[in-house]
BALOBA-1460 file (C-alpha; in Angstrom, 3 decimals):
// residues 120
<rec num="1" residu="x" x="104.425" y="95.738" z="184.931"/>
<rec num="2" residu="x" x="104.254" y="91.943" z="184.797"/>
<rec num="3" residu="x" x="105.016" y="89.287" z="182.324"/>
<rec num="4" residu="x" x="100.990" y="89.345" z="181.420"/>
<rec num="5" residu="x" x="101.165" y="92.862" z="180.608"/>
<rec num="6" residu="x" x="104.313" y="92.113" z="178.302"/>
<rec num="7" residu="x" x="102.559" y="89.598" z="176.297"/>
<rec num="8" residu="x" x="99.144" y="91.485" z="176.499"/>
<rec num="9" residu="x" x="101.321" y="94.771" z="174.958"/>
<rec num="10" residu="x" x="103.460" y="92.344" z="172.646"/>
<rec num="11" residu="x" x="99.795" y="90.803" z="171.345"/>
<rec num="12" residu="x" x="97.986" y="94.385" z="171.055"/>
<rec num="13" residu="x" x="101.419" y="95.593" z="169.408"/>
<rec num="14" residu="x" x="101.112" y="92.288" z="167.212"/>
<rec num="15" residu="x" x="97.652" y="92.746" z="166.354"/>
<rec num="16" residu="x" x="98.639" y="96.424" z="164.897"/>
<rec num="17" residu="x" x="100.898" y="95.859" z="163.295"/>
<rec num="18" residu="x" x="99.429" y="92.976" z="161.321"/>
<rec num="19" residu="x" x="96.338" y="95.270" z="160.200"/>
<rec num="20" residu="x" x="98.708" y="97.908" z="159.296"/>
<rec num="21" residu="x" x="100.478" y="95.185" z="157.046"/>
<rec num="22" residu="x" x="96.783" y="94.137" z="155.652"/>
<rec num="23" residu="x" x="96.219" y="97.362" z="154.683"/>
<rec num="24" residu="x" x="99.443" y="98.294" z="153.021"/>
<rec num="25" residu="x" x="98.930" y="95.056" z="151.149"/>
<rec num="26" residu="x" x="95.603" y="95.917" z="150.283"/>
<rec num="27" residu="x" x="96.938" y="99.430" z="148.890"/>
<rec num="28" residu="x" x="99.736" y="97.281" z="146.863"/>
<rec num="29" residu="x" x="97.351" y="95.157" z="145.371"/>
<rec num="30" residu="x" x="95.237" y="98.088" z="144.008"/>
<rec num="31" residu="x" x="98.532" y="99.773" z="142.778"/>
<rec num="32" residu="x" x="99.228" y="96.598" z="141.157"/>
<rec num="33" residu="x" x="95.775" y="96.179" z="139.321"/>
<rec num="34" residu="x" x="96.090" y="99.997" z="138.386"/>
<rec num="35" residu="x" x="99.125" y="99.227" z="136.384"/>
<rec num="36" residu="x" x="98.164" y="96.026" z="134.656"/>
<rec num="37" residu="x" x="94.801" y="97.803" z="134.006"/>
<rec num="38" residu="x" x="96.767" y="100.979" z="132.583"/>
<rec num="39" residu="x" x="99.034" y="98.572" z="130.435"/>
<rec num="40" residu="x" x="96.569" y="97.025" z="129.345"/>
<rec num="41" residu="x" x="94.761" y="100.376" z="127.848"/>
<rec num="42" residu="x" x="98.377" y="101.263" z="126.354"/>
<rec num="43" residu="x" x="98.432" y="97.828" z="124.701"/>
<rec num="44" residu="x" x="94.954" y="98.925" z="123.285"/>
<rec num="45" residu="x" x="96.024" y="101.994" z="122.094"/>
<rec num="46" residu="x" x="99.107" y="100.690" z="120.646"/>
<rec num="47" residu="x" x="97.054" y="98.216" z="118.466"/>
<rec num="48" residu="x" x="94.984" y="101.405" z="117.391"/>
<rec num="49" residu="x" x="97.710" y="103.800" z="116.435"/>
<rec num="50" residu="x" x="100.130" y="100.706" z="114.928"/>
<rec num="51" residu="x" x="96.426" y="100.378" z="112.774"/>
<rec num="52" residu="x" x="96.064" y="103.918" z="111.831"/>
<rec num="53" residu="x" x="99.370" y="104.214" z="111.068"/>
<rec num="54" residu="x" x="99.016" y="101.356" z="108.420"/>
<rec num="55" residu="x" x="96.198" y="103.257" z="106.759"/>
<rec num="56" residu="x" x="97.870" y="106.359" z="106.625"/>
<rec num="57" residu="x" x="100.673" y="104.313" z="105.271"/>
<rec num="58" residu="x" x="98.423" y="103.228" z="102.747"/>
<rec num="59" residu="x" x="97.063" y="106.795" z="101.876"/>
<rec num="60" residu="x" x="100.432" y="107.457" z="101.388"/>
<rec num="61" residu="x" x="101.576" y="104.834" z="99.174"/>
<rec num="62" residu="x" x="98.264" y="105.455" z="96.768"/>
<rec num="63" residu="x" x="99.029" y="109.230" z="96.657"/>
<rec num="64" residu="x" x="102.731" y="108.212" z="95.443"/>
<rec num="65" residu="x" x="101.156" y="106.249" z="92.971"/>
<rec num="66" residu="x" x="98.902" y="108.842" z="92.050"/>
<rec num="67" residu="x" x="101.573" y="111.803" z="91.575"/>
<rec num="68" residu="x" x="103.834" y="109.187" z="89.402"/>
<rec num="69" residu="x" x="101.121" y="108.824" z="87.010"/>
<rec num="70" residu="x" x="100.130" y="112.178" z="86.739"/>
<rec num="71" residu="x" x="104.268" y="113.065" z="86.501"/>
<rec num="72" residu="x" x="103.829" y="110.624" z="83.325"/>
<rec num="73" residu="x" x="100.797" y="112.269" z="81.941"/>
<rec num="74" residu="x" x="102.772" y="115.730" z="82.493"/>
<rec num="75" residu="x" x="105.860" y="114.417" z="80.828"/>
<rec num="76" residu="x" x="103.406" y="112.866" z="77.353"/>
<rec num="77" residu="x" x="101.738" y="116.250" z="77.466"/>
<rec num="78" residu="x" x="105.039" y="117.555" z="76.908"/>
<rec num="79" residu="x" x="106.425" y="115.429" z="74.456"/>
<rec num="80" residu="x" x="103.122" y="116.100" z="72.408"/>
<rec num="81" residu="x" x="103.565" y="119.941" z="72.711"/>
<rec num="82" residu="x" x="107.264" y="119.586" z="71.668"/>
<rec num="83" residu="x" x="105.862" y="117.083" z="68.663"/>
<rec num="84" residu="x" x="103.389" y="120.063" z="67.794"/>
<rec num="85" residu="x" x="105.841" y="122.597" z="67.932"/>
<rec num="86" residu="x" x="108.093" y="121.112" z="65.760"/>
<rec num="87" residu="x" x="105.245" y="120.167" z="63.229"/>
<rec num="88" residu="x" x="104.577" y="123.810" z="63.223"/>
<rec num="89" residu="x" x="107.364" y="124.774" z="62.654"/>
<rec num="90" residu="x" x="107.798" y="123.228" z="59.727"/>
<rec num="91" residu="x" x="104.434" y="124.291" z="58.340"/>
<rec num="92" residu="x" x="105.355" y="127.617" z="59.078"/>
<rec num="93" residu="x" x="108.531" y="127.616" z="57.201"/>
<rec num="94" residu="x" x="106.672" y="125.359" z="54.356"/>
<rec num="95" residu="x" x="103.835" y="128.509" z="54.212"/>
<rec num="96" residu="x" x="106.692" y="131.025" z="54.481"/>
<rec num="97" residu="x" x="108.660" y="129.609" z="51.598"/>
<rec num="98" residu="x" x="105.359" y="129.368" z="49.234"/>
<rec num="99" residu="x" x="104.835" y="133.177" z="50.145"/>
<rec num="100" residu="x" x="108.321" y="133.915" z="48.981"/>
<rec num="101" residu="x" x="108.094" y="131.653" z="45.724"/>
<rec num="102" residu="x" x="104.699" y="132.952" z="45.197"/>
<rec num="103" residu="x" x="105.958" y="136.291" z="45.293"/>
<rec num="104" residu="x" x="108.743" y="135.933" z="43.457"/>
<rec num="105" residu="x" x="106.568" y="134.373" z="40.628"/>
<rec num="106" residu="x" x="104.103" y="137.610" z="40.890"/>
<rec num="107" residu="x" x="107.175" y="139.787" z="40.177"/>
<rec num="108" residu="x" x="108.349" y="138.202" z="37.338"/>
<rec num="109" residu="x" x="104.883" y="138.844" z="35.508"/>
<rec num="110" residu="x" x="104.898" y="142.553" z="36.421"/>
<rec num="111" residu="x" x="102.711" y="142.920" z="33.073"/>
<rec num="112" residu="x" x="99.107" y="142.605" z="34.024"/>
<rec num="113" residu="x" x="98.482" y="142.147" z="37.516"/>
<rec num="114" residu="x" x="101.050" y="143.390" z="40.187"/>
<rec num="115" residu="x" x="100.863" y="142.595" z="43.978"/>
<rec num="116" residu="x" x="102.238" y="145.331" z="46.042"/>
<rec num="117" residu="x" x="102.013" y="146.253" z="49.881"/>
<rec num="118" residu="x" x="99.757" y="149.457" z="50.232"/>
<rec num="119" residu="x" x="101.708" y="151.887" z="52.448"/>
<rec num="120" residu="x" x="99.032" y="153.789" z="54.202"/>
């Protein structure tokens, strides 16, 4: 083996190894557009969920709103029953005391007319 054969082997060997170094460049620069193209999608997707999650936010805020008013209607429904109640109340006692007077009037005219439970 000669010095031409050297340089013919170092040239061949040269010549290799440069397409191999192509090639694994060429595989790096795909790799690298894969992962610019795949952050760009999670960029999109980001935009779309941070947006969703606004509008949820949203739902959420009006259904709060919603469940405070009806808590107030709940708590004036209430108040109005306990109102009623106590008007009641007193109409009840006001009826059962003009019963009693009324009776007690009826039983101090026991000539005439009497009032009297039945007992059947």
């Amino acid at each position: 083996m000669d010095e031409k054969d050297i340089k013919r082997i170092e040239q061949v060997f040269k010549h290799h190894i440069g397409i191999l170094s192509e090639d694994f460049q060429h595989k790096l620069d795909i790799v690298v557009e894969g992962h610019q193209m795949l952050s760009e999608k999670l960029d999109r997707v980001g935009g779309q969920l941070d947006q969703r999650i606004d509008r949820v936010d949203q739902r959420i805020d009006g259904v709060d709103q919603r469940i405070d008013l009806v808590a107030q209607m709940i708590d004036r429904v209430e108040q109005r029953i306990n109102e009623v109640d106590v008007n009641l109340s007193k109409k009840i006692d006001a009826v059962a005391a003009d019963l009693a007077a009324h009776r007690a009037d009826t039983e101090s005219h026991r000539t005439g007319y009497q009032v009297s439970e039945s007992k059947d």
